[in-house]
C-alpha positions in Angstrom: 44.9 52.3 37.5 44.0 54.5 40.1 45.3 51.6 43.2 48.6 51.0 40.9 49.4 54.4 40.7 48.9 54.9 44.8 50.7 51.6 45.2 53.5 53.0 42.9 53.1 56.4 45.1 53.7 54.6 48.0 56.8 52.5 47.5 58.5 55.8 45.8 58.1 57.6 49.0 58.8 54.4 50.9 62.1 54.1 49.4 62.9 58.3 49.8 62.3 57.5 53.4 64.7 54.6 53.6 67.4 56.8 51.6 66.8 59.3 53.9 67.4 57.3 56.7 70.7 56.3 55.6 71.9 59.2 54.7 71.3 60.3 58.4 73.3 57.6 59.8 76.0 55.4 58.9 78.7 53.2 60.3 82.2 54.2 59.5 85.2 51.8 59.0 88.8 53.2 59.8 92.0 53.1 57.6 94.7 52.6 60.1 97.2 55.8 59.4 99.7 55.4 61.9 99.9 52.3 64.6 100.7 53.7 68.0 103.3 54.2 70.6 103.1 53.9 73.8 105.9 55.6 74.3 104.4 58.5 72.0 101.6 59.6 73.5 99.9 62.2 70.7 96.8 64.5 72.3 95.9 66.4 69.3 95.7 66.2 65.9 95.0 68.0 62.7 95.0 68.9 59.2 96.4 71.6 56.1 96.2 71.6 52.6 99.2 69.6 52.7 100.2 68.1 55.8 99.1 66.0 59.1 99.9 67.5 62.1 100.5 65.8 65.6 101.1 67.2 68.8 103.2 65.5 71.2 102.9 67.0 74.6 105.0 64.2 76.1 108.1 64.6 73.5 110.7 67.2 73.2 109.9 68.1 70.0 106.0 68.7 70.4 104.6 69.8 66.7 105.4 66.4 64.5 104.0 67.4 60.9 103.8 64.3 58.2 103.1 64.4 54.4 99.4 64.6 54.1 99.8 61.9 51.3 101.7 58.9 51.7 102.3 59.7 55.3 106.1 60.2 55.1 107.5 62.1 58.7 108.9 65.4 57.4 109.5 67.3 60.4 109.5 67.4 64.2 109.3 71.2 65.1 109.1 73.2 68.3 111.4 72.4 71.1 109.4 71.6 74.7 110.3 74.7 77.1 109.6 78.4 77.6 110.2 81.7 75.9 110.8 83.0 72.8 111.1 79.8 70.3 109.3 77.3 72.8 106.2 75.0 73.3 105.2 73.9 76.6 101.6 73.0 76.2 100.3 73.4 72.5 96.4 73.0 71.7 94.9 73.4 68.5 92.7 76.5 67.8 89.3 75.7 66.6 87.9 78.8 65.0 86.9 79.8 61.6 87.4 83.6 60.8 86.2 85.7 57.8 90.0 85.4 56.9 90.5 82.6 55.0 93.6 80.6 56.2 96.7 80.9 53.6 98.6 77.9 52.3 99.5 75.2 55.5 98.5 77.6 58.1 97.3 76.8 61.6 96.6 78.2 64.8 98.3 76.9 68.4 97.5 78.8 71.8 100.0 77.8 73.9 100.1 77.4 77.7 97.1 79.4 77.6 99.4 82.5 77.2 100.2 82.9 73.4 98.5 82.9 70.1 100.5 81.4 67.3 100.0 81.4 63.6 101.7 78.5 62.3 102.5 77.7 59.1 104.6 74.9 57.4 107.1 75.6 54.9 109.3 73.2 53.0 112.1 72.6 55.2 110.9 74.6 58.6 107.9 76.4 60.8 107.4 80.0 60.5 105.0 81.8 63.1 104.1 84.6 64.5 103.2 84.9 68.5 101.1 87.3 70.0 100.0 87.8 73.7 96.6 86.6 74.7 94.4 89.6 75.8 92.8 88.0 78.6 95.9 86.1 80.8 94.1 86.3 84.2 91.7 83.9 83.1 93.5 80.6 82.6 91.2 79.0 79.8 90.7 76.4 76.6 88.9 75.9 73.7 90.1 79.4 72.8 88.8 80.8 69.3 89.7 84.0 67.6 87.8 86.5 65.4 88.6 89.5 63.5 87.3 91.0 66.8 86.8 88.7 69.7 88.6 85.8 71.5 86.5 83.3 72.6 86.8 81.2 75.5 85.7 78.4 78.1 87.4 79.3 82.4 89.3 76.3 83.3 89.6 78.2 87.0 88.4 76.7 90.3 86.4 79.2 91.4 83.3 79.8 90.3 83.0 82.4 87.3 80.4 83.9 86.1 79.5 81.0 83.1 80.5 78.2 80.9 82.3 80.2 78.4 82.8 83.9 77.7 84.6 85.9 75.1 86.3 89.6 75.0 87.6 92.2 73.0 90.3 95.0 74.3 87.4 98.0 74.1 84.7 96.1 75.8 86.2 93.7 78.3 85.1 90.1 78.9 81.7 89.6 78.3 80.1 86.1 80.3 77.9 84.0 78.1 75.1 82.0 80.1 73.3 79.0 79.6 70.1 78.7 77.9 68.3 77.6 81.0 70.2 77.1 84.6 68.9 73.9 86.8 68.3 75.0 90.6 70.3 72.1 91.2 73.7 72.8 89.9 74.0 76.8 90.5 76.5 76.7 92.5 78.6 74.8 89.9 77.4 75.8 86.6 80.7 76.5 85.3 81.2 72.5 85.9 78.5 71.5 84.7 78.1 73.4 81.9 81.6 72.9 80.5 81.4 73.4 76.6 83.4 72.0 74.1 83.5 75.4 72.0 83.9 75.9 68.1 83.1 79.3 66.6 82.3 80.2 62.9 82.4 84.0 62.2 81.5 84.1 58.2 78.1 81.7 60.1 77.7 84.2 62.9 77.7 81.1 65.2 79.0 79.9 68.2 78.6 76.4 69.0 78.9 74.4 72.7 78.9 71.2 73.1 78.2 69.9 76.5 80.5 67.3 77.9 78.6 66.3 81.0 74.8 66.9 79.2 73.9 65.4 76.3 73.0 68.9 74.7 74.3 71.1 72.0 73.7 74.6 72.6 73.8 77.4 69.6 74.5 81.0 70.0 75.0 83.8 67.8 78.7 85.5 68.0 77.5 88.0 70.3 76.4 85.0 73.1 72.5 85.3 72.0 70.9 82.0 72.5 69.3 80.8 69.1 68.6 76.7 70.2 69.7 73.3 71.6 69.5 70.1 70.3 69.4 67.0 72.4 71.2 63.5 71.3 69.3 61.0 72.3 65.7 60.0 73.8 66.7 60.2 77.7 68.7 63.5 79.1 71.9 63.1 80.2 72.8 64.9 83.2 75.7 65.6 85.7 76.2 63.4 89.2 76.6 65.7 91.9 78.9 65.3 95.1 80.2 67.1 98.6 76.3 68.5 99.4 75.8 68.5 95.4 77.8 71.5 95.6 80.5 69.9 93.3 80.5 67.8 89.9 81.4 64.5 90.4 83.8 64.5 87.1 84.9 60.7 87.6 81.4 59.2 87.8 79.2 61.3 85.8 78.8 60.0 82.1 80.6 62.2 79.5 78.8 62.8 76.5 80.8 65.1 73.8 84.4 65.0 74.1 85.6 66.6 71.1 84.4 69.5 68.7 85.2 70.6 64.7 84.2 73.0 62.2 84.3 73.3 58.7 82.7 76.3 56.7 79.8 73.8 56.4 79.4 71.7 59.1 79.9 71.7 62.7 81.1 67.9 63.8 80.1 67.1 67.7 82.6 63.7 69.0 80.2 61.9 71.4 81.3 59.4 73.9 78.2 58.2 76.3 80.1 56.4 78.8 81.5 57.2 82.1 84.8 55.6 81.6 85.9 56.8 78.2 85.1 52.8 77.0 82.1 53.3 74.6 82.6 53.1 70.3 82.3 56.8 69.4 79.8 58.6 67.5 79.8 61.7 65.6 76.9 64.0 65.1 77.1 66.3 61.9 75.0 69.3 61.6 74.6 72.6 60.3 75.8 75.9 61.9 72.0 76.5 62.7 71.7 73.6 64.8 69.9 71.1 62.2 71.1 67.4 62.5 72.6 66.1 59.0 74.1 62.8 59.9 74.9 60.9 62.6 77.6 58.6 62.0 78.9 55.6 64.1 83.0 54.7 64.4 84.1 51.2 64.6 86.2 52.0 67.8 86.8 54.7 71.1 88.0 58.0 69.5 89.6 61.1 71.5 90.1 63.4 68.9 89.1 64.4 65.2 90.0 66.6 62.8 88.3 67.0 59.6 89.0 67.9 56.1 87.9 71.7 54.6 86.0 69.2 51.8 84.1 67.3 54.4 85.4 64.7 52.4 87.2 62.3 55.6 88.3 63.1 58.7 91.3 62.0 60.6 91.4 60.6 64.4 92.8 59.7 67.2 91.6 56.4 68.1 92.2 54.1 71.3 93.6 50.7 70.9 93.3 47.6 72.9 96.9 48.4 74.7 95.7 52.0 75.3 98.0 53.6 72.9 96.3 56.4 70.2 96.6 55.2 66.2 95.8 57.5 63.7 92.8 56.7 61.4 91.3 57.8 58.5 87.5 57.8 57.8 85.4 58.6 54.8 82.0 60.3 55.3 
């Protein structure tokens, strides 16, 4: 009785293992949304409570928003230009704030100048634009707070770190890496480049590095807490010029993308050097524990996910080089 119940034991745990394992990681098949255009080219994409929206740098009407249901093309907002009622070059924001969004709202930073709350209304786009506080610092993957803006230097020069963020009192405030290789000082701004997502009600900030296979996690006032490595081998960036320089073209780029939800931080990994690997997403919490890792059935370039965690939409390559939208369950 005693070897039936350890055999019994055994293939109970067996089988919690195996369940675990799946849970961890799974292979995702897309519902083709939208087939693409190449005369369309959309860069980013995202989601309401009750629309799809599409940016369209390459258009002259940038914001394209779409019924979140059956897909039907509502509107086609924002005019390309400058001043008062313009777009130029629109990006989605990728913050959470203590705030909770209201009804189809969503934030653009614009031509890394403007702040825009956006939200979609039955027949039109209200928003409201405000200044960013920091406009001698060109910068992306700008995130707000109820007290800072975050951001990551798109300059030449080299700053002072990957990403920083500031408040009017304070000033800018540089946020460093967890651990600085000898070998790429003199280009850690390069190297280091983040793919940035912040979560104020988590007290997180998360960075995911495009040229090292590394997630780094810090709290909101740029205290490192950890790092998680994808993957068995590091990844690390090729160097040029004297190794003085990131050699962008040749080095293998690992996470391309970045999302957050008020659970889950989603991490878009690419692993080649030419943009031509099948994509993989890595789920985890806001305190750096890996949930699921889940594999897509083609290239994607950019994601946005559902507040449910329910599915997530994509921009996915296609054998002409054109972007479809996709849907995908997790």
């Amino acid at each position: 009785m005693r070897v039936l119940y350890g055999i019994i034991v055994f293939f109970a745990l067996f089988l919690l293992a195996c369940s675990d394992a799946e849970r961890e990681e799974k292979r995702l098949e897309g519902n083709l949304l939208m087939k693409g255009d190449s005369g369309v080219c959309y860069d980013g994409i995202g989601l309401t409570e009750s629309y799809l929206v599409l940016l369209a740098r390459g258009c002259d009407t940038i914001i394209q928003v779409f019924d979140k249901d059956d897909l039907s093309h509502l509107h086609a907002f924002a005019l390309k230009g400058y001043g008062a009622t313009y777009f130029s070059n629109p990006e989605f924001m990728k913050s959470n704030t203590k705030e909770p969004a209201g009804k189809d709202e969503f934030w653009i930073v614009d031509n890394q100048l403007t702040f825009n709350k956006m939200q979609v209304l039955a027949d039109s786009l209200r928003f409201d634009r405000k200044y960013i506080l920091i406009p001698e610092l060109p910068s992306t993957h700008y995130n707000v707070t109820t007290k800072e803006v975050y951001a990551v230097p798109i300059v030449e020069k080299n700053v002072y770190g990957p990403f920083c963020y500031a408040n009017r009192e304070e000033g800018i405030y540089w946020v460093e890496p967890p651990k600085v290789a000898r070998t790429y000082r003199s280009c850690k701004h390069v190297a280091y480049l983040p793919n940035l997502c912040v979560n104020e009600r988590q007290n997180s900030v998360v960075a995911a590095l495009r040229f090292f296979n590394q997630i780094d996690f810090y709290d909101l006032k740029g205290t490192y807490q950890r790092s998680f490595t994808y993957g068995k081998e590091p990844i690390v960036p090729l160097l040029k010029k004297n190794d003085t320089q990131v050699d962008v073209l040749g080095t293998t780029k690992c996470f391309i993308d970045i999302f957050g939800t008020d659970r889950y931080v989603y991490c878009l990994y690419d692993g080649s050097v030419d943009f031509s690997n099948l994509s993989t997403l890595l789920v985890l919490s806001w305190d750096g524990q890996l949930k699921k890792r889940l594999n897509f059935d083609r290239s994607i370039k950019r994601i946005a996910v559902d507040p449910s965690d329910g599915f997530l939409v994509a921009l996915a390559l296609d054998e002409s080089g054109a972007l479809d939208v996709v849907k995908y369950l997790l």
